[in-house]
Structures are given as C-alpha cells and as structure tokens.
CHARMM-style PDB file with segment names, atoms N, HN, CA, C and O in Angstrom:
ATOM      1  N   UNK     1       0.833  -1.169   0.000  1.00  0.00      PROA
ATOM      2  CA  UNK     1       0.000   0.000   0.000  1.00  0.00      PROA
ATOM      3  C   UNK     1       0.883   1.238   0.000  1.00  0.00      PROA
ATOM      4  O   UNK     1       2.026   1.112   0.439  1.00  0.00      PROA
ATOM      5  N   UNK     2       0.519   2.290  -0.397  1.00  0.00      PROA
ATOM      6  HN  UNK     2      -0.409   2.393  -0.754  1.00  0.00      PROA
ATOM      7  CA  UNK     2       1.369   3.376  -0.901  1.00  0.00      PROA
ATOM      8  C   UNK     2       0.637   4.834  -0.167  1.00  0.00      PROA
ATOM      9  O   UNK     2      -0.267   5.498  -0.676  1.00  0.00      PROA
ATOM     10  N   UNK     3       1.188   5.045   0.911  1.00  0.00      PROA
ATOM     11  HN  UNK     3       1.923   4.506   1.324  1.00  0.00      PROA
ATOM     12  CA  UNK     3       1.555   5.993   1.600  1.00  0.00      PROA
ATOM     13  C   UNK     3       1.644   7.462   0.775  1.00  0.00      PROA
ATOM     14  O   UNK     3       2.391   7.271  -0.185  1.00  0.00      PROA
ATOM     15  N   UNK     4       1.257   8.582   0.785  1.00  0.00      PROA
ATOM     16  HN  UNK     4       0.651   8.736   1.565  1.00  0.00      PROA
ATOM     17  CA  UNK     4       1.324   9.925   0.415  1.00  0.00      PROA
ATOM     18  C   UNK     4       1.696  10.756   1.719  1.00  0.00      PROA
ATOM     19  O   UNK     4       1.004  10.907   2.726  1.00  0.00      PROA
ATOM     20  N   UNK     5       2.724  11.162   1.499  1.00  0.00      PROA
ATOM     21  HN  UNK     5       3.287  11.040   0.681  1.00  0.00      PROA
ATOM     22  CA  UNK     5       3.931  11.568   2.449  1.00  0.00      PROA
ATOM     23  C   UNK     5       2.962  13.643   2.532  1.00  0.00      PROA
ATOM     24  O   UNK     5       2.634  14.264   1.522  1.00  0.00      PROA
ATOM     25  N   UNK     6       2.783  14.130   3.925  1.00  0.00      PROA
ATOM     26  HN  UNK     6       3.049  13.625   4.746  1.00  0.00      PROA
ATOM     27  CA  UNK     6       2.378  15.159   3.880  1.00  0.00      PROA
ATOM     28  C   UNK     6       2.968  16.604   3.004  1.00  0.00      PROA
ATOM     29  O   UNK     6       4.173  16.372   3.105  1.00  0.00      PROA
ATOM     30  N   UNK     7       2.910  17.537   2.452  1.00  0.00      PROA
ATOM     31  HN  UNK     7       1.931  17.725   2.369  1.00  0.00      PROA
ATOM     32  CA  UNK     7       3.582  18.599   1.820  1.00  0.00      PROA
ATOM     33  C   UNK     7       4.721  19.400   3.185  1.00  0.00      PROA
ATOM     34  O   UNK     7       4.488  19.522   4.388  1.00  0.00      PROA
ATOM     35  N   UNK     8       5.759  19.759   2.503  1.00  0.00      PROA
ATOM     36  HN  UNK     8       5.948  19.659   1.527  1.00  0.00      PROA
ATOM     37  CA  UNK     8       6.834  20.091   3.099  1.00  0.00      PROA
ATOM     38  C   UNK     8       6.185  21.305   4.010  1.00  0.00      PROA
ATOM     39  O   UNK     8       5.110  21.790   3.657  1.00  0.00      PROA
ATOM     40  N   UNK     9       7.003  21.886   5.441  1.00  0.00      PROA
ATOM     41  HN  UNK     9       7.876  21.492   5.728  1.00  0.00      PROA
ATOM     42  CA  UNK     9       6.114  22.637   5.873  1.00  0.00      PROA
ATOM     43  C   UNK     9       7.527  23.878   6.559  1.00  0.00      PROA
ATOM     44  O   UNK     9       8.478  23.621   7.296  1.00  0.00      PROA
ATOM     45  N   UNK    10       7.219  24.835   6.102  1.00  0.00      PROA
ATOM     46  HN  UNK    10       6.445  25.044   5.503  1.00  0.00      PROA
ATOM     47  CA  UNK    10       9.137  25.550   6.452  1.00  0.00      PROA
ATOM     48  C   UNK    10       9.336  26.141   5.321  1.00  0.00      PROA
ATOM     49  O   UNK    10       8.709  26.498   4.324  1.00  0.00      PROA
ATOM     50  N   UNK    11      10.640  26.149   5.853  1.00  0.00      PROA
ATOM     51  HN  UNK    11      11.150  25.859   6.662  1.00  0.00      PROA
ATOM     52  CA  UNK    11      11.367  26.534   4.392  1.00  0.00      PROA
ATOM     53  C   UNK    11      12.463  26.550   4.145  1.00  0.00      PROA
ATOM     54  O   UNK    11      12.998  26.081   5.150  1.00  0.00      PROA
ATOM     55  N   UNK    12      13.291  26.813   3.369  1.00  0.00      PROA
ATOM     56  HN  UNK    12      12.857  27.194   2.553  1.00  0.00      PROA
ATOM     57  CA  UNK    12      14.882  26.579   3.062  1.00  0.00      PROA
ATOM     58  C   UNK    12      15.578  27.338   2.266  1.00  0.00      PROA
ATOM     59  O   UNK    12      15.246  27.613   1.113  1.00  0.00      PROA
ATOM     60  N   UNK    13      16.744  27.784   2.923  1.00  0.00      PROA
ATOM     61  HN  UNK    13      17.014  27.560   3.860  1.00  0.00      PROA
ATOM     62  CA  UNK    13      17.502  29.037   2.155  1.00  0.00      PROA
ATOM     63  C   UNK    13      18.374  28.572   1.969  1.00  0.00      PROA
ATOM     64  O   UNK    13      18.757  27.824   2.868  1.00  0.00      PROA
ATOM     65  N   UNK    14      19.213  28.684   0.780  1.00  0.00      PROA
ATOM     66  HN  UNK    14      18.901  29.291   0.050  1.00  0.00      PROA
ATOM     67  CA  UNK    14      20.259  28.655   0.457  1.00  0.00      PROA
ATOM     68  C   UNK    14      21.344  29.244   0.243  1.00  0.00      PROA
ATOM     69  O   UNK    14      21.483  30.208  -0.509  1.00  0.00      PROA
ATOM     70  N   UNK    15      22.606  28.454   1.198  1.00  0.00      PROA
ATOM     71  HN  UNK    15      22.493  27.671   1.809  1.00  0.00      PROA
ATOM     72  CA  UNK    15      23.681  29.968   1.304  1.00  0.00      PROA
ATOM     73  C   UNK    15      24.444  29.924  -0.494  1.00  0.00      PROA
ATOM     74  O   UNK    15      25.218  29.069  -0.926  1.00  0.00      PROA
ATOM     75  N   UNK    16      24.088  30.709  -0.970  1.00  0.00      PROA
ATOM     76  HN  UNK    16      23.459  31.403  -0.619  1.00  0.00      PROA
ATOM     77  CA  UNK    16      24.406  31.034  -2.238  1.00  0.00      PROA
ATOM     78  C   UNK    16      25.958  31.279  -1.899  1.00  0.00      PROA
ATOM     79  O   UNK    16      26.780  30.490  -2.368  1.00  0.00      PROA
ATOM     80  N   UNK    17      26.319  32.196  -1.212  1.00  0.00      PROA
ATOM     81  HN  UNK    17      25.652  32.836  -0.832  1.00  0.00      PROA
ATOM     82  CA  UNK    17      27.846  32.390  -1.473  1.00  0.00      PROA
ATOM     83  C   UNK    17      28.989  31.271  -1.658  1.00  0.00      PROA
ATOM     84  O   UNK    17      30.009  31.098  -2.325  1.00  0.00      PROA
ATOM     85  N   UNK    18      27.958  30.386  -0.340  1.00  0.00      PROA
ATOM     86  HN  UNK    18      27.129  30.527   0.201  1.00  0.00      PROA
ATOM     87  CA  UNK    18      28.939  29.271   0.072  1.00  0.00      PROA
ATOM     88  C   UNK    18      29.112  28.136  -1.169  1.00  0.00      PROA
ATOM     89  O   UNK    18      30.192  27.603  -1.423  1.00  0.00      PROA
ATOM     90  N   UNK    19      27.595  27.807  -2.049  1.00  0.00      PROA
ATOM     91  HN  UNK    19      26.717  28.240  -1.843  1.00  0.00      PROA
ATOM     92  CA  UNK    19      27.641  26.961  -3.095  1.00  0.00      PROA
ATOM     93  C   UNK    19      28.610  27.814  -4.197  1.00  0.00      PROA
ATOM     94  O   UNK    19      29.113  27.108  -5.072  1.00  0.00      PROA
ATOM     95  N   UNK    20      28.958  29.437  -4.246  1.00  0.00      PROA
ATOM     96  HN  UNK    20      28.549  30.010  -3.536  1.00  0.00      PROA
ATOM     97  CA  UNK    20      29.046  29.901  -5.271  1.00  0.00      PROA
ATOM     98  C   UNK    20      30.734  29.582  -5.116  1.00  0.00      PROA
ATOM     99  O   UNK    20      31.338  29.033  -6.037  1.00  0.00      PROA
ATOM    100  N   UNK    21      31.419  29.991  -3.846  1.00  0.00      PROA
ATOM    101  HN  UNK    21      30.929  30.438  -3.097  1.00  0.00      PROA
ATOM    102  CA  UNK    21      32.542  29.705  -3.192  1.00  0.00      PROA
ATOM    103  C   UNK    21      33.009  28.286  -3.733  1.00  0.00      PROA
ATOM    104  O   UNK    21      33.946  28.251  -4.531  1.00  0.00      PROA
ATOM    105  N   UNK    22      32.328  27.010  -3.286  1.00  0.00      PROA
ATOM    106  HN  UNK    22      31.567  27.039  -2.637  1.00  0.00      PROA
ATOM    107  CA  UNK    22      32.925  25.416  -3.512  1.00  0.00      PROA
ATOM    108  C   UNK    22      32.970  25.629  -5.347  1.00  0.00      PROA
ATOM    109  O   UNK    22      33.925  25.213  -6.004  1.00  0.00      PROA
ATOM    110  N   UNK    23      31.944  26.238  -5.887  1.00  0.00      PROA
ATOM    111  HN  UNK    23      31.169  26.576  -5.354  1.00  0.00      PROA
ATOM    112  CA  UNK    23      32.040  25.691  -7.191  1.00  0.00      PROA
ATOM    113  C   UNK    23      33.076  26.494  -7.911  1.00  0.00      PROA
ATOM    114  O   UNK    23      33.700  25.875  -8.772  1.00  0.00      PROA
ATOM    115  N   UNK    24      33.344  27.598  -7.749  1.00  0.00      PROA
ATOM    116  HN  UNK    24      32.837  28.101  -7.050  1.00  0.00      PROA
ATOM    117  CA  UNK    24      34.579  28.218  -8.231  1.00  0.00      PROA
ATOM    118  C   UNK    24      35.833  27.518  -7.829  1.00  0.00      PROA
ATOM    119  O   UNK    24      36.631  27.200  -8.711  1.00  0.00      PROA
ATOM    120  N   UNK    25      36.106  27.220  -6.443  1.00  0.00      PROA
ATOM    121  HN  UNK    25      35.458  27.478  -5.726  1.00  0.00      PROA
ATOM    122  CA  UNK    25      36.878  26.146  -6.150  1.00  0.00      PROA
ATOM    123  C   UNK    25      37.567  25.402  -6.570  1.00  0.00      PROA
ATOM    124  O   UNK    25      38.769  25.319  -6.823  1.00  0.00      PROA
ATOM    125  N   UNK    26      36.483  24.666  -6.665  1.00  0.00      PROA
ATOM    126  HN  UNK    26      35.506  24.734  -6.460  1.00  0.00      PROA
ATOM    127  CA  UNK    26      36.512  22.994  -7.360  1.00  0.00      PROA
ATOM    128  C   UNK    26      36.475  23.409  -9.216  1.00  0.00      PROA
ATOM    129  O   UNK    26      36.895  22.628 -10.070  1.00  0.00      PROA
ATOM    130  N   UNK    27      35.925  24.681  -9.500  1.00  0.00      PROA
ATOM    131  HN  UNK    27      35.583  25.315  -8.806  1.00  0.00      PROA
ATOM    132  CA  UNK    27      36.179  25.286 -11.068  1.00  0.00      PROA
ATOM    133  C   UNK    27      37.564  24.844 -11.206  1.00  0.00      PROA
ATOM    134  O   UNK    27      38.064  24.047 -11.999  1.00  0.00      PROA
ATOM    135  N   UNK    28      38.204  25.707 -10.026  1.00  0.00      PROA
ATOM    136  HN  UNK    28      37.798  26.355  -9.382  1.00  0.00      PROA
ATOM    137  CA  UNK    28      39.514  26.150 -10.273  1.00  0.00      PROA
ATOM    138  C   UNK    28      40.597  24.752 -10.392  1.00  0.00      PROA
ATOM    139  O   UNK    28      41.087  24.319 -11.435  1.00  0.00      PROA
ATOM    140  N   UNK    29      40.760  24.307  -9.242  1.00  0.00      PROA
ATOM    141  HN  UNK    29      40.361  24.659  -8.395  1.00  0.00      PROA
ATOM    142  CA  UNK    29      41.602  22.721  -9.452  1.00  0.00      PROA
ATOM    143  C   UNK    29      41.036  21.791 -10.202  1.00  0.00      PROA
ATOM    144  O   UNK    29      41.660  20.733 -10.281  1.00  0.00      PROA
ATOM    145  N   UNK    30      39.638  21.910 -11.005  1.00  0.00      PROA
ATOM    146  HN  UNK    30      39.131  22.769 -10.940  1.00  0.00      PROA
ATOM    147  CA  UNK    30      39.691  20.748 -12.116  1.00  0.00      PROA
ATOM    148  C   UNK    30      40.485  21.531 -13.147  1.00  0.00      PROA
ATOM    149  O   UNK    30      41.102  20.716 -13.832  1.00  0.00      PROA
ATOM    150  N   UNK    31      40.793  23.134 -13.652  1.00  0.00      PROA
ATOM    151  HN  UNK    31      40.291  23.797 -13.096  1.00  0.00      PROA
ATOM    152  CA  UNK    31      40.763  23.943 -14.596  1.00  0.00      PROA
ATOM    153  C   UNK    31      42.392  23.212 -15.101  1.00  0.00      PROA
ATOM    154  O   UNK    31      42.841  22.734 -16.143  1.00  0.00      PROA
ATOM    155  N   UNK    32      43.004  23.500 -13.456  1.00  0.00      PROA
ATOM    156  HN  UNK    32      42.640  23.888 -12.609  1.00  0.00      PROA
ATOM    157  CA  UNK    32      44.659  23.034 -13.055  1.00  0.00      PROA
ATOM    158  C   UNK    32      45.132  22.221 -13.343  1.00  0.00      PROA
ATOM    159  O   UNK    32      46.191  22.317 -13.963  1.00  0.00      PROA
ATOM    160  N   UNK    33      44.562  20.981 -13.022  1.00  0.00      PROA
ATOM    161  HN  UNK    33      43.702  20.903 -12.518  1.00  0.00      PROA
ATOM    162  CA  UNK    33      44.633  19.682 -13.786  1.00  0.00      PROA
ATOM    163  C   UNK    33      44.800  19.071 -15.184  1.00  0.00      PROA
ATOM    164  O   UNK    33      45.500  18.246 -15.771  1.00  0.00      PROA
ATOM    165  N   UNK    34      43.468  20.177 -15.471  1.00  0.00      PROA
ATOM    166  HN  UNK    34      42.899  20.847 -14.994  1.00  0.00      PROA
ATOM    167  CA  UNK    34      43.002  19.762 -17.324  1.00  0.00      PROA
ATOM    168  C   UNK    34      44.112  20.070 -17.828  1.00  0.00      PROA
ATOM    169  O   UNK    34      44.761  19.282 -18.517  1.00  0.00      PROA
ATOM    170  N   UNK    35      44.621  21.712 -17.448  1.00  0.00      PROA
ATOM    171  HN  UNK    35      44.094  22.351 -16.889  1.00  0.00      PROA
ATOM    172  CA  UNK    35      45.481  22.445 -18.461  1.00  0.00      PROA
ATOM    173  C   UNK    35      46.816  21.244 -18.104  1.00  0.00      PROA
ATOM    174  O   UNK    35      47.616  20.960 -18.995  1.00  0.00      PROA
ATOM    175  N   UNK    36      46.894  20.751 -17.011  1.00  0.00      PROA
ATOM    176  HN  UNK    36      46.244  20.982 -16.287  1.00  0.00      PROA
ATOM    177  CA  UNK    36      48.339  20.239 -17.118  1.00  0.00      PROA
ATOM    178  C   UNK    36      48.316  18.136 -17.039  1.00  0.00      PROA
ATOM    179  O   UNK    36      48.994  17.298 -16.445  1.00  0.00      PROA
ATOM    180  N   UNK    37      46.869  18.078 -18.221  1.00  0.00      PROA
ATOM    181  HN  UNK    37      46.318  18.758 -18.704  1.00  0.00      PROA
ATOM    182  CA  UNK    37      47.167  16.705 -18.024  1.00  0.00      PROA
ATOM    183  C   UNK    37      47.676  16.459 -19.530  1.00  0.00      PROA
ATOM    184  O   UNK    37      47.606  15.238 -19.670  1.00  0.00      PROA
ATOM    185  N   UNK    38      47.919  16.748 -20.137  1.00  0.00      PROA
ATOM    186  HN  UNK    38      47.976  17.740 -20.022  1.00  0.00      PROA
ATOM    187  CA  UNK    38      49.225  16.153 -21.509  1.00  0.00      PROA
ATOM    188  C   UNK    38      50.538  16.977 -21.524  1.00  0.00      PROA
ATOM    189  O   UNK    38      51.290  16.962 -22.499  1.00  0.00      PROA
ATOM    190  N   UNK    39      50.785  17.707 -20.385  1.00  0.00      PROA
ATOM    191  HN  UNK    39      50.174  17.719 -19.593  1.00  0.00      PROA
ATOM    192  CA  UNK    39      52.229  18.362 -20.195  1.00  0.00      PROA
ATOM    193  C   UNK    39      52.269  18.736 -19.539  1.00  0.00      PROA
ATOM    194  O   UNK    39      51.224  19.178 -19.063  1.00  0.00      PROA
ATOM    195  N   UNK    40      53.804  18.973 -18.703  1.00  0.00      PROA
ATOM    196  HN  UNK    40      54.653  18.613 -19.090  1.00  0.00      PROA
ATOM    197  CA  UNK    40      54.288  19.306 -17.344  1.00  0.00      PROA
ATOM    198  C   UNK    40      54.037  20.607 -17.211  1.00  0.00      PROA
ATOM    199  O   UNK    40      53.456  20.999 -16.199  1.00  0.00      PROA
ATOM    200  N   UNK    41      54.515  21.684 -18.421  1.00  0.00      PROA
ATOM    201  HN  UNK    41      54.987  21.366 -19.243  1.00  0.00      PROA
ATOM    202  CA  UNK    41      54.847  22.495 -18.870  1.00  0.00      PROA
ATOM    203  C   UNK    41      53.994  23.460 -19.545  1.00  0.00      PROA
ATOM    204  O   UNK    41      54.575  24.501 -19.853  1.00  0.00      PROA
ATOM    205  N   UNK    42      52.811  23.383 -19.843  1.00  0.00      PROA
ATOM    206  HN  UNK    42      52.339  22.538 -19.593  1.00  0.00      PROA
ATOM    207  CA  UNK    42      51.916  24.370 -20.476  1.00  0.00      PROA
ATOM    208  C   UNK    42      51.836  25.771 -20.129  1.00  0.00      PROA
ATOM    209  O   UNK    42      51.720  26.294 -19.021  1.00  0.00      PROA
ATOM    210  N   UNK    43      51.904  26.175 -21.045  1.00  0.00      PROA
ATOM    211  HN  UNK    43      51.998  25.750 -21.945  1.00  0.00      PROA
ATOM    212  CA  UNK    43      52.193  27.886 -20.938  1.00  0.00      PROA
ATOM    213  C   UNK    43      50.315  28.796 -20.475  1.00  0.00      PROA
ATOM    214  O   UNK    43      49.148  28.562 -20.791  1.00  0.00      PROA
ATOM    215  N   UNK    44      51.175  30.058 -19.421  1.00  0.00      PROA
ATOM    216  HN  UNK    44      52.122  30.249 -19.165  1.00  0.00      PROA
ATOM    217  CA  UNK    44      49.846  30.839 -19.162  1.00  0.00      PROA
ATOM    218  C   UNK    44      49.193  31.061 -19.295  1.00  0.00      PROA
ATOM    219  O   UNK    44      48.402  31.118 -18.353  1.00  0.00      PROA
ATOM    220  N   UNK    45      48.721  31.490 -20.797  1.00  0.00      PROA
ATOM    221  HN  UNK    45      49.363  31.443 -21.562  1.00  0.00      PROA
ATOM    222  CA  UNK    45      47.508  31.650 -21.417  1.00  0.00      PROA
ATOM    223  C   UNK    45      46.681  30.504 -21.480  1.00  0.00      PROA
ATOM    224  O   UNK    45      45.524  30.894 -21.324  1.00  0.00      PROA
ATOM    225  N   UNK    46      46.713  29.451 -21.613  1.00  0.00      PROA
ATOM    226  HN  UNK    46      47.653  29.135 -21.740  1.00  0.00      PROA
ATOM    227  CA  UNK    46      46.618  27.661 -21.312  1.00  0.00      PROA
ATOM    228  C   UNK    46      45.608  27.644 -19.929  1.00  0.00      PROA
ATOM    229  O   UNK    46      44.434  27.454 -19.612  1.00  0.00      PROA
ATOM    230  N   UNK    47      46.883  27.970 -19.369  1.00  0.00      PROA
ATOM    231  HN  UNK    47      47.837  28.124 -19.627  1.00  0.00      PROA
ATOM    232  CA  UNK    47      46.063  27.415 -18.008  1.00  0.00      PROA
ATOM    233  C   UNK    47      45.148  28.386 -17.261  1.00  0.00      PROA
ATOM    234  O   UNK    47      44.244  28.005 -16.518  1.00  0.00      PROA
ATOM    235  N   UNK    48      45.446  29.676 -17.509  1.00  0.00      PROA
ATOM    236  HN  UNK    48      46.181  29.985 -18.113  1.00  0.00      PROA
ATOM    237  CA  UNK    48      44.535  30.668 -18.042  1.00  0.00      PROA
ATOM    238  C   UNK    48      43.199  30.283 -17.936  1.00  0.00      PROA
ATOM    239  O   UNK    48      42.412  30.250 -16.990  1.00  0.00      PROA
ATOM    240  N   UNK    49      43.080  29.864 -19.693  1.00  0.00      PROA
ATOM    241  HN  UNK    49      43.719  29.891 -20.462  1.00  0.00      PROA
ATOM    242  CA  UNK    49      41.730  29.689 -19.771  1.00  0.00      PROA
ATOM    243  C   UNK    49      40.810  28.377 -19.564  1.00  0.00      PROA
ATOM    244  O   UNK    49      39.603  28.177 -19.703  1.00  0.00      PROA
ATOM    245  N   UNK    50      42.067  27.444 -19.112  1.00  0.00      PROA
ATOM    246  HN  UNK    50      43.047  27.606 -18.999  1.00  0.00      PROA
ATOM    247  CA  UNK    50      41.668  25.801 -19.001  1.00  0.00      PROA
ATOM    248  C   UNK    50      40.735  26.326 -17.477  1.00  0.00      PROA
ATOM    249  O   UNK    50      39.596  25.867 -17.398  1.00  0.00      PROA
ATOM    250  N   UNK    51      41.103  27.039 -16.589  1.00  0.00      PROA
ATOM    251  HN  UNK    51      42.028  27.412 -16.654  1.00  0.00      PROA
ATOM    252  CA  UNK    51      40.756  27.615 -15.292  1.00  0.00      PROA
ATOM    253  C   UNK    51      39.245  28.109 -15.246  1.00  0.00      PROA
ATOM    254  O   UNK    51      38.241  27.754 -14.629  1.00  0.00      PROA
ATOM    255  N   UNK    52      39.599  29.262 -16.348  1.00  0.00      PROA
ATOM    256  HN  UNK    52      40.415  29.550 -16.849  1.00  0.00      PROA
ATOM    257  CA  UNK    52      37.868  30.372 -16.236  1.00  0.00      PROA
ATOM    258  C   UNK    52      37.290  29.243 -16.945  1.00  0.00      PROA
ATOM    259  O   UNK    52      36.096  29.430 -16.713  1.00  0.00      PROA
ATOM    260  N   UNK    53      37.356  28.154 -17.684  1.00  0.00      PROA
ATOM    261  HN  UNK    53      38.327  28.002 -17.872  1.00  0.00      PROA
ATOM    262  CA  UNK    53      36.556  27.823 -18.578  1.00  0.00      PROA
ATOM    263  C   UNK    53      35.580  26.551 -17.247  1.00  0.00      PROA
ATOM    264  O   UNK    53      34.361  26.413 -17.143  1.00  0.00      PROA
ATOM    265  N   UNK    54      36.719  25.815 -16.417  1.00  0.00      PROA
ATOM    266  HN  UNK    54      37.709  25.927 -16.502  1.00  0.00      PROA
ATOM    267  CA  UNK    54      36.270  24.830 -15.759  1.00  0.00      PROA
ATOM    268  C   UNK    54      35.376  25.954 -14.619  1.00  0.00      PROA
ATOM    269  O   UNK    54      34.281  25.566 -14.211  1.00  0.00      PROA
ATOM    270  N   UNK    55      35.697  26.778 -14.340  1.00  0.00      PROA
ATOM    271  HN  UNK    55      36.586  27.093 -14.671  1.00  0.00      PROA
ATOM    272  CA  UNK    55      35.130  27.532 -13.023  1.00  0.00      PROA
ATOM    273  C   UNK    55      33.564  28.088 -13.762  1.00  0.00      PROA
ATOM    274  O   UNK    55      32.601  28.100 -12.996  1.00  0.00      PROA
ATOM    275  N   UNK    56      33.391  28.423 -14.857  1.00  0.00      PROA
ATOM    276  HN  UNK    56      34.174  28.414 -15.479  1.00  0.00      PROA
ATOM    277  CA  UNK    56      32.241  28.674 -15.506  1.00  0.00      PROA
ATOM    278  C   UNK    56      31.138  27.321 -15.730  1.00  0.00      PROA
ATOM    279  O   UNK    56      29.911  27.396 -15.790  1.00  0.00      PROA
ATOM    280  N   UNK    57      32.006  26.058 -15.831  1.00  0.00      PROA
ATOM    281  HN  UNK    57      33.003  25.996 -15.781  1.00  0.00      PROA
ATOM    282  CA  UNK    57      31.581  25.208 -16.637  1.00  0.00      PROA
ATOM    283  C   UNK    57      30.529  24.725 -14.750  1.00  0.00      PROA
ATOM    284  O   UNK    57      29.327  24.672 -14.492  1.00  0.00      PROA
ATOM    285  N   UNK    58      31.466  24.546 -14.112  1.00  0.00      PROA
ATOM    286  HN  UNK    58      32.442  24.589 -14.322  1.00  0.00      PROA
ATOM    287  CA  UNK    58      31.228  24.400 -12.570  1.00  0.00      PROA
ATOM    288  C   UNK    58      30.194  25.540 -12.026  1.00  0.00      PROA
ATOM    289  O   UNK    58      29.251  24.782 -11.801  1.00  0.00      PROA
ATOM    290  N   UNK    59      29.887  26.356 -11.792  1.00  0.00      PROA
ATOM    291  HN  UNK    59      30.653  26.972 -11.975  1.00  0.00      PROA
ATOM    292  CA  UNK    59      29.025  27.764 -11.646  1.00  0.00      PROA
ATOM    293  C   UNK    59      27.819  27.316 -12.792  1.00  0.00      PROA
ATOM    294  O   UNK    59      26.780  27.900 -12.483  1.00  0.00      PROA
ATOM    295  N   UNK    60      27.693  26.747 -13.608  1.00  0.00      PROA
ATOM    296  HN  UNK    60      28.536  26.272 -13.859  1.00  0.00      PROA
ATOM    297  CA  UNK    60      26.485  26.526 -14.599  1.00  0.00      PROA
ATOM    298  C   UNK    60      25.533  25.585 -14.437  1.00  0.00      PROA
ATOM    299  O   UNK    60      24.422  25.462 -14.953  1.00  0.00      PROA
ATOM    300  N   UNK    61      26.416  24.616 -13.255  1.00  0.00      PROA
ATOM    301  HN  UNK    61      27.319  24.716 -12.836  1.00  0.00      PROA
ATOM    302  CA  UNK    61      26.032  23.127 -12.510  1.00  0.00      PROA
ATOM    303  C   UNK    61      25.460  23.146 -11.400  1.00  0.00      PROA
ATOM    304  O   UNK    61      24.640  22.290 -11.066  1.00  0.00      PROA
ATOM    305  N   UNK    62      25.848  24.220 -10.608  1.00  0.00      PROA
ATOM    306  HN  UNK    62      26.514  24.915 -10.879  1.00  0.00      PROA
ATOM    307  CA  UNK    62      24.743  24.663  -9.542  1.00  0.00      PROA
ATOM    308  C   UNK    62      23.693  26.263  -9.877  1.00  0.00      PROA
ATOM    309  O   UNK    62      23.033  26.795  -8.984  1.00  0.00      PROA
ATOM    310  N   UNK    63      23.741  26.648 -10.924  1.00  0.00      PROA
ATOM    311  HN  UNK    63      24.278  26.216 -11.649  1.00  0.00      PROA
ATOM    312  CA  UNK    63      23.223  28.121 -11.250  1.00  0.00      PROA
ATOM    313  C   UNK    63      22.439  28.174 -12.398  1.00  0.00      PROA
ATOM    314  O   UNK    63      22.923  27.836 -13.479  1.00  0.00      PROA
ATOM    315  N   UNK    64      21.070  28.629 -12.281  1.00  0.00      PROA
ATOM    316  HN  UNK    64      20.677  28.903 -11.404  1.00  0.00      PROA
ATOM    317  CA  UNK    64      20.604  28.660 -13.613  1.00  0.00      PROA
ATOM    318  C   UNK    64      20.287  30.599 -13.864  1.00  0.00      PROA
ATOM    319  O   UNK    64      19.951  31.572 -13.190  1.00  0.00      PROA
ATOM    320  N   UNK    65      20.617  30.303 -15.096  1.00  0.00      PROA
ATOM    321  HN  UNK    65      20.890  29.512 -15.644  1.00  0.00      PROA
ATOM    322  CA  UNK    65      21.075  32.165 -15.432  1.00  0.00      PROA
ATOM    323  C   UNK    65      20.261  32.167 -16.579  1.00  0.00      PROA
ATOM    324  O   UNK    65      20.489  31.619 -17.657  1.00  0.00      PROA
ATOM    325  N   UNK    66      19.003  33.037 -16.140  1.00  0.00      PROA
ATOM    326  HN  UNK    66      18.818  33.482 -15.264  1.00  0.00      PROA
ATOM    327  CA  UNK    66      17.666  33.688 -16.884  1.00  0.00      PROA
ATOM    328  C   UNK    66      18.040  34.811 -17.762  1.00  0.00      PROA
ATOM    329  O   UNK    66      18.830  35.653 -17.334  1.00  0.00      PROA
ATOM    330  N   UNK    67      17.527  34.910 -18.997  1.00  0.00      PROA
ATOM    331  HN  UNK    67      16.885  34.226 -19.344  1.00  0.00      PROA
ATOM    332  CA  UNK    67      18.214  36.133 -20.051  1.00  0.00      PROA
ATOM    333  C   UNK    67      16.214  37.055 -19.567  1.00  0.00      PROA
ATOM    334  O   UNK    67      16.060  38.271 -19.677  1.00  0.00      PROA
ATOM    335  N   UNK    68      15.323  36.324 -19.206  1.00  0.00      PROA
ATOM    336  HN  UNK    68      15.448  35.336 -19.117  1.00  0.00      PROA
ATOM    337  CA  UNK    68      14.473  37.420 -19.265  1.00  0.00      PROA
ATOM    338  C   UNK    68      14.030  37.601 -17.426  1.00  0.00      PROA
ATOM    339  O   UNK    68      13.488  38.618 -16.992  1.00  0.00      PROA
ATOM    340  N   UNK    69      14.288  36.759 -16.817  1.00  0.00      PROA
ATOM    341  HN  UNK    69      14.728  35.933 -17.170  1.00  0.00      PROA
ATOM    342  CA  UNK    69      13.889  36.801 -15.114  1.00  0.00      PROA
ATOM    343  C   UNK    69      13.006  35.738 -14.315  1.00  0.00      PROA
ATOM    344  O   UNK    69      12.503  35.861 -13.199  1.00  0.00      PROA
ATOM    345  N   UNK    70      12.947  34.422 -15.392  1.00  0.00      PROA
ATOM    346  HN  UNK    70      13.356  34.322 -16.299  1.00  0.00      PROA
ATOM    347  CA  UNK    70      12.026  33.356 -15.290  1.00  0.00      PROA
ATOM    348  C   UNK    70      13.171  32.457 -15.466  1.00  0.00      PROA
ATOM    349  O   UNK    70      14.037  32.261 -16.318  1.00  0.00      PROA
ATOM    350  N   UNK    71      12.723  31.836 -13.953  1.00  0.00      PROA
ATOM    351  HN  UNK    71      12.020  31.996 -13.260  1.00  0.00      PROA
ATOM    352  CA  UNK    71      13.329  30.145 -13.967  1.00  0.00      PROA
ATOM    353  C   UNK    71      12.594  29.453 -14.759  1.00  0.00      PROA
ATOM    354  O   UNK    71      11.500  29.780 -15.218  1.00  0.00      PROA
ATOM    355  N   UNK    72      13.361  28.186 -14.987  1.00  0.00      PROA
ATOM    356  HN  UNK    72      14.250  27.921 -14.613  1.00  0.00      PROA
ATOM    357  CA  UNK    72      12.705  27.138 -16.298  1.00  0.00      PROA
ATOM    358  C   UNK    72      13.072  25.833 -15.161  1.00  0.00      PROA
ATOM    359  OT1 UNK    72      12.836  24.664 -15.466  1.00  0.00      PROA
TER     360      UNK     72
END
C-alpha cells in the first residue's frame, strides 16, 4: 500500500555564497589539472583559460542564469 507523504512545511535558504565559493573552487583545481594533463609544462595563457573555462563550466552546474527573469 502506498503511503502519500504530507507537503513540506518551512522553508529553506540557500547559502548562495557558500555553493558559489565550492564551485569556483573545485572550477579552479579541475581547470589546473586539465590544463596540465598532456604536459608538465603548459604555458599561461593555457592554463589561463583551461581555469575560467572549468570555473564557468562548474558555476552553470549549480546556477541557472535567466536572459528574461524566469526560472525554467
């Protein structure tokens, strides 16, 4: 027999900074990695953008970003 569990009753905030904080983070040392997993040696601009690209890619995974002001 199948039980219907009551509606949630409260509420819940989310510390945005703190999710925004880990995911830049964790952006950042996957970015570190990428740029330096087929060479010891990869030059600045490299790791550069191996960095903003993982820290964006990470920030897109917890963030949804509205062009008119409506979540989907």
């Amino acid at each position: 027999m199948s039980q219907t569990k009551p509606p949630v009753q409260g509420g819940m905030t989310v510390r945005a900074y703190s999710v925004l904080w880990r995911a830049v983070e964790e952006g950042v040392q996957y970015g570190w990695r990428r740029a330096h997993k087929h060479t010891n040696t990869p030059d600045a601009n490299y790791i550069e953008q191996q960095i903003v690209d993982a820290v964006l890619q990470e920030i897109c995974e917890y963030f949804y970003f509205s062009d008119n002001g409506v979540e989907q």
